[in-house]
VEXVEXMI-392886 format. One record per residue: x, y, z of N, C-alpha, C, O in turn; residue in one letter. Coordinates in steps of 0.001 Angstrom, whole numbers, plus 500000, padded with zeros to 6 digits. Each point is the difference from the previous one (the first is absolute). Layout:
BEGIN
XYZXYZXYZXYZa...
This chain:
BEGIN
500859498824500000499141501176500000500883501208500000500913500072500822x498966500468498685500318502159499299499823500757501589498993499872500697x501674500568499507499571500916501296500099501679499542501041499960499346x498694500876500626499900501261499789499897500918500942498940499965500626x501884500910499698500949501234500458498486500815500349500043500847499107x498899499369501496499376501272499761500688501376500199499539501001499453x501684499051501416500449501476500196500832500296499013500350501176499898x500154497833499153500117500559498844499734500397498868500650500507499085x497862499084501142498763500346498915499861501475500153500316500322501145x499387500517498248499867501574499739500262500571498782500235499534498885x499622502210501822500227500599498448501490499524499631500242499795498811x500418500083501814501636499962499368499950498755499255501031499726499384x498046499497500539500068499200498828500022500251498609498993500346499383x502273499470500028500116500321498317499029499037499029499773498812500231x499748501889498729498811499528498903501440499278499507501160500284500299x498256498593498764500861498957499508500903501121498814499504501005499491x501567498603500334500312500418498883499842499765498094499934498987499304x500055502331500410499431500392498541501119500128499373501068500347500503x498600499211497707501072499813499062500402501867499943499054500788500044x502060499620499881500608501597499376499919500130498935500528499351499097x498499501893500847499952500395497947501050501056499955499675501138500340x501656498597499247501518500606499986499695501656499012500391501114500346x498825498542498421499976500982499391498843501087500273499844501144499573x499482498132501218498770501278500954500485500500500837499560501136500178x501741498347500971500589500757500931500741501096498993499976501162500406x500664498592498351500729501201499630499525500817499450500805500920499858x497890499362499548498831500966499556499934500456501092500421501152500102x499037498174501166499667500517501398501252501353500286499874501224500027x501362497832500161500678500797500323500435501183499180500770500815500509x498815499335498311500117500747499016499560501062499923500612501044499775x498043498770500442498467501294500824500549500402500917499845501216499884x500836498580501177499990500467501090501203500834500084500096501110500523x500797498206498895501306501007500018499512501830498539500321501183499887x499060498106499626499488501211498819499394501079500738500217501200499833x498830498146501181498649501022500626501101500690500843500333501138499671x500267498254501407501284500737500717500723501172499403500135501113500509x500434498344498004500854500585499198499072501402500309500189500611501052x498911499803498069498852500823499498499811500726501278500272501197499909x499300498363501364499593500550501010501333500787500754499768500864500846x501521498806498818501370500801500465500156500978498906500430501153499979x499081498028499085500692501692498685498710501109500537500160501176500327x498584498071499647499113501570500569500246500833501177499756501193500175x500769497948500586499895501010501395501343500705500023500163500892500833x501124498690498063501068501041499921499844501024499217500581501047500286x498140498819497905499664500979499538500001500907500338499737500030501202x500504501270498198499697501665500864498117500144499353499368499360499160x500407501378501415498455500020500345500012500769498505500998500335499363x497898499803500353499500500889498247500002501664500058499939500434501151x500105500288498089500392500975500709498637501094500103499017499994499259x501228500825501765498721500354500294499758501132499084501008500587499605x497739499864499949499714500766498761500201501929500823500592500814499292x498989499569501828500682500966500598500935499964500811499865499419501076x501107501105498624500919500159501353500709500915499940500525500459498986x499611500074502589500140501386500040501835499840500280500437499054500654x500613502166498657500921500288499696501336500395500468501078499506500329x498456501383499568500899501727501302499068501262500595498923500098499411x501212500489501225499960501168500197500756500941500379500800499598500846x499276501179498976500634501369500358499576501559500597498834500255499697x501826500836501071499236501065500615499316500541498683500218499655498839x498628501573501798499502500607499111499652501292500616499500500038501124x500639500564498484499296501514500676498793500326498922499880499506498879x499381501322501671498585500147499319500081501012498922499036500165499253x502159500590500605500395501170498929501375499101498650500296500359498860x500070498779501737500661498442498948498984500032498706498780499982500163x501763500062498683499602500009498653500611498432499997501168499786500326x497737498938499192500162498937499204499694499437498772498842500061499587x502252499263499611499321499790498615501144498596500065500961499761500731x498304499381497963500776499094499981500060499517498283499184500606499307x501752498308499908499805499730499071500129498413499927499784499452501081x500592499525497633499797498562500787501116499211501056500012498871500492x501022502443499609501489499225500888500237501082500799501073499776500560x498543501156499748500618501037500957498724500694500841498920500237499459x501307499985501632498982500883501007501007501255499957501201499990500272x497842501314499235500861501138500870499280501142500543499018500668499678x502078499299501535498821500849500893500788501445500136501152499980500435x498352501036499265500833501546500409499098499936501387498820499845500312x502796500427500498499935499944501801500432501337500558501143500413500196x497528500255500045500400501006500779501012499884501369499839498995500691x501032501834499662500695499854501500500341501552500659500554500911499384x499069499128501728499769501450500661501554499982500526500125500954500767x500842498477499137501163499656500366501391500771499000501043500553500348x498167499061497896500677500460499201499818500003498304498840500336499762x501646499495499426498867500065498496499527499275500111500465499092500688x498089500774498625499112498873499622500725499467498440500615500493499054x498901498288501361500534498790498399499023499300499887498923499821500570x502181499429497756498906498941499207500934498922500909501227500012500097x497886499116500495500400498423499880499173498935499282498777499854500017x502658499056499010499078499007499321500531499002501060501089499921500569x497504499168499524499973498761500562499925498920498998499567500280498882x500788498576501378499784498600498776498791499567500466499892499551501141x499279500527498178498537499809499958499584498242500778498928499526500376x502345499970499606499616498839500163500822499494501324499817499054500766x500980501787499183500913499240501795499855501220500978499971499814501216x499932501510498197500135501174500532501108500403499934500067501186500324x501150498235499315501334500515499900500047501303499799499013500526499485x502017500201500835500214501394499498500897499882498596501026499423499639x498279501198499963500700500378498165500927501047500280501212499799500073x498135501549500118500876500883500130499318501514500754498812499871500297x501730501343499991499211500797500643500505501388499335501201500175499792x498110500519499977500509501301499206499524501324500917498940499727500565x501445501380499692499536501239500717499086500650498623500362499986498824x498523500498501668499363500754499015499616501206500180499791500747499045x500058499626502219498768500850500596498747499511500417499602498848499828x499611502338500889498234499055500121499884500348498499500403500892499253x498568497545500628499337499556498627498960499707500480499683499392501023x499524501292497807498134499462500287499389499125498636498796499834499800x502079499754499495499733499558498776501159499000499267500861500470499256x499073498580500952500842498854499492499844498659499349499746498947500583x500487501276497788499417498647499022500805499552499548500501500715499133x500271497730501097500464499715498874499712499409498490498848499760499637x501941500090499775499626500021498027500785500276499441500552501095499891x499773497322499341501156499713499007501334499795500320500863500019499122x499444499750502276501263499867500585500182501124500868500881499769500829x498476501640499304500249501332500119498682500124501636498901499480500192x501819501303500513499390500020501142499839501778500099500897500796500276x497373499564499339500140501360500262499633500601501231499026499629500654x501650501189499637499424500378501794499635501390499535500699500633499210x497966499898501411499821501481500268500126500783500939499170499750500874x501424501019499347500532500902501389499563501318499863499782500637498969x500091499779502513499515501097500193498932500104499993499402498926499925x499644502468500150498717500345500368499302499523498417500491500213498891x498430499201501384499082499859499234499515501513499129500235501164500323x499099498361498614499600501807499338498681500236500890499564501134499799x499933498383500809498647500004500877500411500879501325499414500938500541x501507498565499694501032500332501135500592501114500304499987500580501086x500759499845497531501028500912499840499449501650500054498914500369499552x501979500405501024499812501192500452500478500788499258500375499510498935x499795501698501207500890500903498897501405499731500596500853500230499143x499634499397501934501300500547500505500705498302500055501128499741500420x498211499596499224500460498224500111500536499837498562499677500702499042x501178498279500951500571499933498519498907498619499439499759499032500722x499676501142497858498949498890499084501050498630500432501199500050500277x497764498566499663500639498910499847501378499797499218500627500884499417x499715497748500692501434500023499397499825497869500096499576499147500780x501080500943497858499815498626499634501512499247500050500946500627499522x499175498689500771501035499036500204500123498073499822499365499192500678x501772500441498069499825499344499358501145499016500723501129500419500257x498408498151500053500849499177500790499829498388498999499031499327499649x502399500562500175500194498769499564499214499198500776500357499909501174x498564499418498457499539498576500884501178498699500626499720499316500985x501497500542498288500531499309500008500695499788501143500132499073500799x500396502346499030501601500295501163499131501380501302500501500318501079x498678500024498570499472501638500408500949501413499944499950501030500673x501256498387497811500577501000499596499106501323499621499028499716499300x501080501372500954499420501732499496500493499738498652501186499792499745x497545500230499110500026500129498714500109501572499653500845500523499273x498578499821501107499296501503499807499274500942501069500270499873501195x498927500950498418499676500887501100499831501401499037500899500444499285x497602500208500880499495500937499290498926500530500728499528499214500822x499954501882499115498801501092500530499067499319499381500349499412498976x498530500503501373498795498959499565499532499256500598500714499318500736x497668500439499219499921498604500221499041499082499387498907500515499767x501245498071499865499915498985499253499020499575499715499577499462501024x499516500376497964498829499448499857499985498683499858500918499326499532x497629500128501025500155498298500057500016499687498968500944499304499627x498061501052499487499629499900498410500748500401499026499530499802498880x501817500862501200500922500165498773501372499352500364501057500625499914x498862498230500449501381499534499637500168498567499201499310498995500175x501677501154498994500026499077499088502008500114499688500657500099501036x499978499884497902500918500403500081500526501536500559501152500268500340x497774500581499658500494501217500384499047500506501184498816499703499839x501421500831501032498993500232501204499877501931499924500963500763499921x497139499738500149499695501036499616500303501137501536499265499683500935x501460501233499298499442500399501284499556501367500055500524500532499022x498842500259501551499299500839500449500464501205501072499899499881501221x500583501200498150500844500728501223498759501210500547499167500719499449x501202499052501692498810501058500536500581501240500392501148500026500444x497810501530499369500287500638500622499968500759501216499238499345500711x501091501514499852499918500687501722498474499642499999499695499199500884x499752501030498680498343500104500386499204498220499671498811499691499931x502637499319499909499208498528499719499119500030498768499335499070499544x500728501591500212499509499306497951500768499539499594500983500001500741x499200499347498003500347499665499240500687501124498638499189500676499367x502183499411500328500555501199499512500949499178498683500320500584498965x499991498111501311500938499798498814499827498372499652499208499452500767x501272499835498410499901498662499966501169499646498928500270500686499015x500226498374501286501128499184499748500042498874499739499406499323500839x501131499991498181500131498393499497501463499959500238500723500765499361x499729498485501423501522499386499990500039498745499983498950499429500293x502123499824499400500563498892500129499677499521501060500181500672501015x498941497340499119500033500051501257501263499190500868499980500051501230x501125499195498044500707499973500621501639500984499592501064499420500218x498957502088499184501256500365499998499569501354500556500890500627500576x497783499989499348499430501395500493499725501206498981499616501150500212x500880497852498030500690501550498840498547499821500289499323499076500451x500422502217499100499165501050499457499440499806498515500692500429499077x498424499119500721499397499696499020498713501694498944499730500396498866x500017499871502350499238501592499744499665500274501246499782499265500963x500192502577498825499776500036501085498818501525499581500292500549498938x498888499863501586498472500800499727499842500820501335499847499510501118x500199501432498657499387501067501199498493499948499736499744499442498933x499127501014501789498593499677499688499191501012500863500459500164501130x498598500436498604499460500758500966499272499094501431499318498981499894x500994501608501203499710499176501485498770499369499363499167500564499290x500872498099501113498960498911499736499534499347501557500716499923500998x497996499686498870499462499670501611500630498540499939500773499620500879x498769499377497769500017498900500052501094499897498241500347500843499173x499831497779500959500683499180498650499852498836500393500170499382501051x499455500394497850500061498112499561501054499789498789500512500870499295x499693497510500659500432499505498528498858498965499395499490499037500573x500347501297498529499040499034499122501050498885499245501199500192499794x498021498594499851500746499095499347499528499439499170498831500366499875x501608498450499023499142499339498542500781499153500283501167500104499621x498291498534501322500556499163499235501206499268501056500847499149499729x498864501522501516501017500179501123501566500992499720501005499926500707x498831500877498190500787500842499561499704501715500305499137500640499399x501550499790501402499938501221500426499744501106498895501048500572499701x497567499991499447500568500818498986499484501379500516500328500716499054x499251499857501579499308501330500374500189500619501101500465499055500637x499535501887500152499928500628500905498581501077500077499781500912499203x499610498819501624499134501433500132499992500928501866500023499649501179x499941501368498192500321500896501413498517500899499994499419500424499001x500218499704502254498726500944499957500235501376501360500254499850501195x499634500824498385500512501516501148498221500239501099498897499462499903x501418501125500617499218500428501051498825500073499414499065499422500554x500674501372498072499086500877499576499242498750499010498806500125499726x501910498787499817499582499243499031500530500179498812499356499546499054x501810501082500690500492500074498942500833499005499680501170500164500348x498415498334498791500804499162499604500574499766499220499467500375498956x502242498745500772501012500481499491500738497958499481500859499436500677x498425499875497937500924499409499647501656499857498984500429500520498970x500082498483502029501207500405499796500773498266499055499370498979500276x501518500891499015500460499152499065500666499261501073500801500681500641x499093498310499653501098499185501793501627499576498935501153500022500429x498502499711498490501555500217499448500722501238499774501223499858499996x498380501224499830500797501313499565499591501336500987500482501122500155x498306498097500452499229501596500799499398501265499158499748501145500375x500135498321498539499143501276499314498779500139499967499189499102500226x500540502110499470498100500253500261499321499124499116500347499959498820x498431499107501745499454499797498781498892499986500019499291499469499144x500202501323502194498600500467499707499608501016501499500247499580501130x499170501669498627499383500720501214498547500295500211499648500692499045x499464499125501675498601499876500263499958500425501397500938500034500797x497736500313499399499489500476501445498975498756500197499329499612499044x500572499758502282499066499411500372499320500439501639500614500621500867x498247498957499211499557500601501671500806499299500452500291498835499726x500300502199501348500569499486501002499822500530501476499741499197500896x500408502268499384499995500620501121498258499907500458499298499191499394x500154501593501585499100500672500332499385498547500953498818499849500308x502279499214500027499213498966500850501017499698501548500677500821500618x499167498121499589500305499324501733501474499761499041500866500860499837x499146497963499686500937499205499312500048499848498475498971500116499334x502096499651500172499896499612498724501586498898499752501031500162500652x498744498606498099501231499401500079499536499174498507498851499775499620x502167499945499841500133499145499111501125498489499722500985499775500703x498598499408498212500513498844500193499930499465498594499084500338499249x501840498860500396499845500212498458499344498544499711500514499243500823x498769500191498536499451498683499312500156499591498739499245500228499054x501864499096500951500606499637498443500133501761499260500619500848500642x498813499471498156500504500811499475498451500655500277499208500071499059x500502500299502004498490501035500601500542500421500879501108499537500267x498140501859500804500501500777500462498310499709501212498827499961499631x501642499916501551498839499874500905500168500751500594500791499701500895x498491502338499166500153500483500996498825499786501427498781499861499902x501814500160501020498907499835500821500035501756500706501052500632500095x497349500013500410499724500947501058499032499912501022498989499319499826x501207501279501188499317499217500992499278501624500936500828500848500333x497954499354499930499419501280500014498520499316501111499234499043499893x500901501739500821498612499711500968499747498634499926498975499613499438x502092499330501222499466498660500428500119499480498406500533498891499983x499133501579498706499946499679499070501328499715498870500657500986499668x499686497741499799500750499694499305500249499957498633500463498943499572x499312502064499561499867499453498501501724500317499215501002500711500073x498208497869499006501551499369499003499528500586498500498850499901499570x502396500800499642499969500403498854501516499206499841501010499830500682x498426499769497846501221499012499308500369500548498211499419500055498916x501607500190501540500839501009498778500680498527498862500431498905500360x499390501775497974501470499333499597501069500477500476500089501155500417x501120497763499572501200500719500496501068500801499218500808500829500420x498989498726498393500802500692498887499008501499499491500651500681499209x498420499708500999499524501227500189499263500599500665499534501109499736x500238498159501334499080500518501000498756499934499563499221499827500937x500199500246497894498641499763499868498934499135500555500065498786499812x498922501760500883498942499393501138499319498730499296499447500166498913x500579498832501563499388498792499696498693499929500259499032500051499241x501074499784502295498500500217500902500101500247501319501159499934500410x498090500308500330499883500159501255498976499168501167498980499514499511x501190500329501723498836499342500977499741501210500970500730500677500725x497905499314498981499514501200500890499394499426500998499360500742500744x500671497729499561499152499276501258500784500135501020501214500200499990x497970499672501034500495500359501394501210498568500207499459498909500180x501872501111499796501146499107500019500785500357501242500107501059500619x500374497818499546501191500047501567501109500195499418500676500847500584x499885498636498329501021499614499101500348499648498784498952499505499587x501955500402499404500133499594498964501338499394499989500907500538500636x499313498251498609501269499324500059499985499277498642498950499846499377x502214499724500188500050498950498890499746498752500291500596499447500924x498487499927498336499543498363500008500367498839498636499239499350499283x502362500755500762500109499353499132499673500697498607500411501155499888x498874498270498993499669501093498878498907501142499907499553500677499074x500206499240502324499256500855499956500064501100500986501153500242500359x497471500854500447500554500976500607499045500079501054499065500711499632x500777498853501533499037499740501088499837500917500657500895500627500567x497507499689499482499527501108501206498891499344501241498791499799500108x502479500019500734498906499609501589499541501088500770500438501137499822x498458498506501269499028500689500626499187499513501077500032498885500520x499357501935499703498381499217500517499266499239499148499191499132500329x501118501225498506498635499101498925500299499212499504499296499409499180x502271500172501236500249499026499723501536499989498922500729500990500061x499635497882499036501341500189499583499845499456498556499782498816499744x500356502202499314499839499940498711501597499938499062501056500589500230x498545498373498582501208500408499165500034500356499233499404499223499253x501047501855500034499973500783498867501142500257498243501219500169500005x498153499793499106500881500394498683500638501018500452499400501021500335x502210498828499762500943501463499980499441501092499022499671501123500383x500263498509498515499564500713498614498639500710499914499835501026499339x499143498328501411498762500475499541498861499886501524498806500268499866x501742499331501437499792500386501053498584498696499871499369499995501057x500065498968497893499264499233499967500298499006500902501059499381499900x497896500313501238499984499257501275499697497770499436499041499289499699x502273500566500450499930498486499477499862499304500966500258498915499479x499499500830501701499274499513500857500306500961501472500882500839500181x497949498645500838499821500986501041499509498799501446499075499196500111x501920501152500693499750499192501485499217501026501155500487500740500855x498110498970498784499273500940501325499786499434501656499366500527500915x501555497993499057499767499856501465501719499884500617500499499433500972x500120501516497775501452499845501097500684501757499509500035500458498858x500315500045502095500542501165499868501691500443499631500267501040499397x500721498038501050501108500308499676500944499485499551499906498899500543x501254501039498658500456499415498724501838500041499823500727500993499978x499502498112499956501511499427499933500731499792499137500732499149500505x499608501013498541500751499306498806500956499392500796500698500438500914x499188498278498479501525499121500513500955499571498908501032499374500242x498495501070498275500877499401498890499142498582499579499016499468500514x501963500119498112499262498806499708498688500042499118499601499012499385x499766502209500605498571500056499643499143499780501201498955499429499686x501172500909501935499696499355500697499571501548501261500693501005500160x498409498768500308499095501137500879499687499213501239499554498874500221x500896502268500592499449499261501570498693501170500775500225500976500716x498681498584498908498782500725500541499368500235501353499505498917500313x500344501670500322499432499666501083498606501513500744499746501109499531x499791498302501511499105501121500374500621500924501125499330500765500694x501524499127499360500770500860501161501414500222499576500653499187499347x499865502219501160501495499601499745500769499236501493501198499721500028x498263500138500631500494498517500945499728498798500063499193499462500758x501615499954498274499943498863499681499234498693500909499086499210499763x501779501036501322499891499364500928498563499780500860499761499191500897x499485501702498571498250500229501116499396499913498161498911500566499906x501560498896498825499233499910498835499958498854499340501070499391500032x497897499994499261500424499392499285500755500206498533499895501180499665x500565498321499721500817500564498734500214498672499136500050498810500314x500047501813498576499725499095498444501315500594499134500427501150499898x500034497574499520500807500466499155499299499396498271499578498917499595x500605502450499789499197499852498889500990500112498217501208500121499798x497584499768499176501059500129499074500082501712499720498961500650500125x502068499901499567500178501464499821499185500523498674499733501197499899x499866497820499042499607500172498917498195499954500349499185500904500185x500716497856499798498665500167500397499073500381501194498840500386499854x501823499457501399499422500250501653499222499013500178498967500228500629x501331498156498794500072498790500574500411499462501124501209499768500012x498072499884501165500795499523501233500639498442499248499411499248499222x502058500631501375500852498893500106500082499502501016500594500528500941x498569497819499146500342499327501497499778500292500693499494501068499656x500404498866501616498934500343501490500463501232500603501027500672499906x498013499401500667500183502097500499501214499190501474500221498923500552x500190502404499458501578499637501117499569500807501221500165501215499891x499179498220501544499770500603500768501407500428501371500934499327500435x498706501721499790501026500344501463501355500260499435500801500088500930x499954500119497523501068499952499910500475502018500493499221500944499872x501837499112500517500593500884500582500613500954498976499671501160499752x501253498122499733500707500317499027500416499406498781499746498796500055x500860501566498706500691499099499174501010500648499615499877501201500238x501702498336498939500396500115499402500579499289498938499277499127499521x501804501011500000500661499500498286500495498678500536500722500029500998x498895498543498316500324498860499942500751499905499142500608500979499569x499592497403499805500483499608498948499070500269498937498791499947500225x501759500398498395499156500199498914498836499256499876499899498775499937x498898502391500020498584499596499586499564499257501364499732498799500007x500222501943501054499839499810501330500344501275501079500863500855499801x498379499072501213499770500779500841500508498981501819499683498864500351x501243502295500441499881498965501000499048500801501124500058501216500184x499198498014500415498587500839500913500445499769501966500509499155500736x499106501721499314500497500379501706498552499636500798498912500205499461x501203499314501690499031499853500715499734499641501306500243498813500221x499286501899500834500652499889501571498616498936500578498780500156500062x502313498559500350499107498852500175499139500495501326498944499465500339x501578501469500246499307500368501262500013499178501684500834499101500111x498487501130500846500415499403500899499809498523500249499345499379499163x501042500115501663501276499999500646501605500038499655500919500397500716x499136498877497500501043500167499591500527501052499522501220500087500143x498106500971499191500309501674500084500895499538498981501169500267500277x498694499203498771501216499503498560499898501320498831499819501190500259x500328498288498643500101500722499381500022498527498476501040499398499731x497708500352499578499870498758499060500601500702498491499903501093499443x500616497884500339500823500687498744499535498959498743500233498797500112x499000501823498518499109498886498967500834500674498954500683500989500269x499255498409498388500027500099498900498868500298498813499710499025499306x499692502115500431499342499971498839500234499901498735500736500778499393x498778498444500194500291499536498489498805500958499388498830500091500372x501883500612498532499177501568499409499290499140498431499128500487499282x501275498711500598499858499013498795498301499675500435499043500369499319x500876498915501874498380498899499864500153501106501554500051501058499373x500003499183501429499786500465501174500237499290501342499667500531501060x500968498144498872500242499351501220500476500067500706501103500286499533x499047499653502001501023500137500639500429499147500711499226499307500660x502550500470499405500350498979500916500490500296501172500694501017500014x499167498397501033500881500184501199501247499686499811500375498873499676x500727502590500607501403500220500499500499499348501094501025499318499993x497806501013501559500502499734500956500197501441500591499919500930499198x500372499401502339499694500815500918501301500251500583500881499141500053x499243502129500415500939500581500296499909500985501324498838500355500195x502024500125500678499416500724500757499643501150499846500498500493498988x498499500530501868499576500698499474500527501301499653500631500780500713x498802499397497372500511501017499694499245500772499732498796499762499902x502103502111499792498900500861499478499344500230499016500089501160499599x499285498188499853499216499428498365499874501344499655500365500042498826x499297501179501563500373501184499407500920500871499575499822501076499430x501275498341500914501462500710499544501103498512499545501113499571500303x498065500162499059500604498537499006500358500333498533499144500402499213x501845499459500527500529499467498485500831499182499747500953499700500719x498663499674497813500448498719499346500467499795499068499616500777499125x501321498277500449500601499632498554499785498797500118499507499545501032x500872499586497772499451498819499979501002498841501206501194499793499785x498363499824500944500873498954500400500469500731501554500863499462500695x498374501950499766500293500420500983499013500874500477499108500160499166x500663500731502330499287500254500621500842501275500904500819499423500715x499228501453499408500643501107500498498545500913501302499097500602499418x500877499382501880499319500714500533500542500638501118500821499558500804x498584501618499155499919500428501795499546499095501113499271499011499933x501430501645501301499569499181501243500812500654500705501155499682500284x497794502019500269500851500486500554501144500787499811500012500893499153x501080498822501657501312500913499832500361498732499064501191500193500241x498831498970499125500466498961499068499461499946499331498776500085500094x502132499672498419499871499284498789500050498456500003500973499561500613x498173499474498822500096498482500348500120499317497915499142500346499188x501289499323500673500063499656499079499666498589500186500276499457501070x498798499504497389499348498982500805500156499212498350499795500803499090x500545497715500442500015499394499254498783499044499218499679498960500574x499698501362498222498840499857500001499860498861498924499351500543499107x500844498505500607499910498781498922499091499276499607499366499062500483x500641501703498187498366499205499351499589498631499964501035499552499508x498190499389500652500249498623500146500425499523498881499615500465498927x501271498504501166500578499690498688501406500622499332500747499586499113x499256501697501799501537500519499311500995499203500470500970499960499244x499119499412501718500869499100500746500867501388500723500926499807500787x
């Protein structure tokens, strides 16, 4: 007879043994060392990169002139210590480029390699006993002094040669000048009777005209290659609050503004001859793309430069944006932020894609895009940073940043420049997909 162990009966009893499938253990082991493999390369990966991220900053004082182009920040820095200067920053590390003494500057653009600074009293400004602005021309490169002349610089005439404007004791306008914009020659130069205002007109993004208008309305075009007369006319001008003009392709938009009341008369520019006028009660007039927009209370209409014929009209939104592109940003308030707002086509006054509520601010994205500001509010008190696409109207999320001043924001493509305070913050902005 068999006798049997019960205290060695239990779990520790092994199941009989099974044949080994040799080439299933090495598949087995095959998976497992792979999944391992995979799960060490991810967790050493560097993470994807985040679509905002913020940069450098630097001081700022609230009288600091900033402008930037796609590789350099420069800021003219006042100092109660000793001259005020241009400093360029590298747009992208903050490095210092270089620092130049200028004087106080209230006016600083660069264009074409050439960094123009304006110094001194504004013509708004200027007294009889103060000396007129004074323009000063800085290598972008090095912030070598190119030049340096009496004048100062219009946004709208520079191309190879930059137009400037010398004022006299009493802040008019007394002479105008085409020089070189990077050697300073003298291209022509025109004495002119004191003018309140000047523009440059263009064809084509080509600077060809000048017109000057004096106190009284006596207007004065001028040749932007040689400075010769090439046409004199009177238009209304005096006997109101305000008056100002702005040029629209090759049209002349004067605006006057008289008891609460705004009306726009639109000139040719090569002779001044009256096109048409809006005698409706208007807040404003601006360019809309090909055409010439008058907002209001009654709403925001777009109009033929040529013949003042209304090609479509928005009566439930009052105020109006050109962003480029063919592309209009509408809304019923000028605070964005308490409105809703539509971005439409400039041609027809088609809304594009869904109305954009609570945005703060916008500025210049990557081409054929807008980047939009927006304060996520409490508790996180952020600051949401989207992408509009000006094409179909969509927008994507950037991602959030801390909070900035969506009102003293500007942009180039691929960057974000704001106040915050006594600081400048510069902030990195990457469209999805640019890598």
């Amino acid at each position: 007879m068999t006798l049997i162990d019960l205290d060695n009966a239990g779990p520790t009893t092994e199941a009989a043994a099974a044949p080994v499938n040799v080439p299933r253990l090495r598949r087995l082991a095959l998976a497992v060392l792979t999944a391992v493999g995979l799960a060490t390369m991810t967790a050493s990966a560097p993470p994807a990169p985040t679509l905002v991220r913020p940069l450098w900053t630097t001081a700022l004082q609230p009288s600091d002139t900033v402008a930037m182009d796609g590789r350099t920040v420069y800021l003219n820095r006042s100092s109660p210590s000793g001259p005020a200067e241009v400093v360029a920053f590298d747009l992208h590390t903050g490095g210092l480029r270089w620092s130049t003494p200028t004087g106080d500057a209230y006016g600083i653009r660069p264009v074409e390699g050439v960094v123009l600074v304006t110094t001194g009293p504004s013509a708004i400004g200027s007294t009889s006993s103060s000396p007129g602005p004074r323009t000063i021309a800085l290598d972008a490169a090095t912030g070598t002094r190119l030049w340096q002349s009496a004048g100062a610089s219009s946004p709208s005439s520079v191309g190879s040669e930059v137009l400037l404007a010398e004022t006299g004791q009493s802040g008019a306008t007394t002479g105008l000048r085409l020089v070189g914009l990077r050697d300073g020659h003298q291209v022509w130069r025109r004495s002119i009777t004191p003018a309140e205002e000047w523009t440059t007109l263009t064809d084509g993004g080509r600077p060809t005209s000048v017109v000057t208008v004096t106190p009284t309305g006596d207007a004065t075009v001028y040749g932007y290659d040689d400075g010769a007369v090439r046409h004199r006319s009177r238009i209304p001008w005096n006997g109101v609050y305000s008056a100002t003009f702005f040029p629209v392709g090759d049209r002349l938009v004067v605006i006057r503004t008289a008891f609460a009341q705004t009306a726009a008369a639109v000139y040719r520019a090569a002779d001044l001859s009256p096109l048409w006028r809006s005698d409706e009660l208007i807040g404003y007039v601006t360019g809309c793309g090909p055409l010439i927009c008058t907002a209001g209370v009654r709403g925001v209409a777009g109009r033929d430069p040529a013949t003042g014929r209304q090609a479509w009209r928005r009566d439930d939104l009052n105020f109006v944006w050109d962003v480029g592109a063919g592309r209009l940003l509408l809304s019923a308030a000028a605070n964005l932020a308490s409105a809703t707002t539509v971005l439409v086509d400039a041609a027809t006054g088609r809304t594009i894609g869904r109305p954009l509520g609570g945005q703060e601010a916008f500025v210049a994205g990557p081409p054929g895009s807008l980047i939009l500001l927006r304060a996520t509010g409490k508790p996180d008190d952020r600051t949401a940073v989207n992408r509009l696409n000006l094409a179909d109207g969509r927008q994507t999320a950037l991602g959030t940043v801390d909070r900035l001043a969506e009102q003293d924001c500007q942009g180039v493509p691929g960057y974000l420049l704001c106040r915050r305070g006594d600081t400048l913050t510069v902030t990195a902005v990457t469209a999805p997909g640019s890598g």
